[in-house]
C-alpha positions in Angstrom: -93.7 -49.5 -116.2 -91.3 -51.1 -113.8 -92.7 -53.8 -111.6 -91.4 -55.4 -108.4 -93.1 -58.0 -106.5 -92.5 -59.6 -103.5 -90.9 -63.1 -103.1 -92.7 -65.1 -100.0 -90.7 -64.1 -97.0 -88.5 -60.9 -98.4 -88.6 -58.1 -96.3 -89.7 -55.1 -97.7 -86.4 -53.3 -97.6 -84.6 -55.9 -100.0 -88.3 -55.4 -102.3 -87.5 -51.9 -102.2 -83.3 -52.4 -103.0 -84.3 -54.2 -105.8 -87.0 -51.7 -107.3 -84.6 -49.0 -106.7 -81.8 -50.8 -109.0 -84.9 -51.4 -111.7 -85.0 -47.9 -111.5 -81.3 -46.8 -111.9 -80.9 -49.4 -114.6 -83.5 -47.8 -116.5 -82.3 -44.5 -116.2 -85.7 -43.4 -114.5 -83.8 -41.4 -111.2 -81.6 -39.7 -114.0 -84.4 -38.3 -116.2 -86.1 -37.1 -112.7 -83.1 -35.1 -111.7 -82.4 -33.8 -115.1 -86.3 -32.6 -115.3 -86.7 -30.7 -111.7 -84.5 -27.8 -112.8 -84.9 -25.9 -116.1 -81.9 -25.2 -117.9 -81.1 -22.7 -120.6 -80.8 -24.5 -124.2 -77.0 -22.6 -124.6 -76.2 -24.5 -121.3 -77.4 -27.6 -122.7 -75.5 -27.2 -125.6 -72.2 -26.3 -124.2 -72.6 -29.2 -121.6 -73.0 -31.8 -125.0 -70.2 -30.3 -126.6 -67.8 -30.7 -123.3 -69.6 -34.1 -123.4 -68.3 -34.7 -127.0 -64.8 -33.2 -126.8 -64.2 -35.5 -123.3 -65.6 -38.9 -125.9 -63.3 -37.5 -128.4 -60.0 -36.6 -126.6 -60.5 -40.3 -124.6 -61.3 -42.6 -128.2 -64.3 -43.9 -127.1 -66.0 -43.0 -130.9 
């Protein structure tokens, strides 16, 4: 669970800018927008295997 509080005399908006970046470190806003749409398991295998062939061709292994 992530939690954010509130330091005496932050505005809410910089509360919420830090949650946010809790979030996106966490990889919590990419898992939402990879579960709204349903993809076929041959898509998801062709889009690891681009995935894989990009790592490969740049020597990041």
């Amino acid at each position: 669970m992530i939690k954010v509080e509130a330091r005496a005399g932050e505005p809410l908006e910089k509360t919420l800018r830090r949650f946010k970046k809790r979030c996106e470190k966490e990889g919590l806003t990419k898992d939402i927008k990879k579960a709204m749409f349903y993809d076929k398991p041959s898509e998801r295998k062709r889009r690891e295997a681009r995935k894989l062939e990009k790592r490969l061709a740049s020597g990041k292994m």
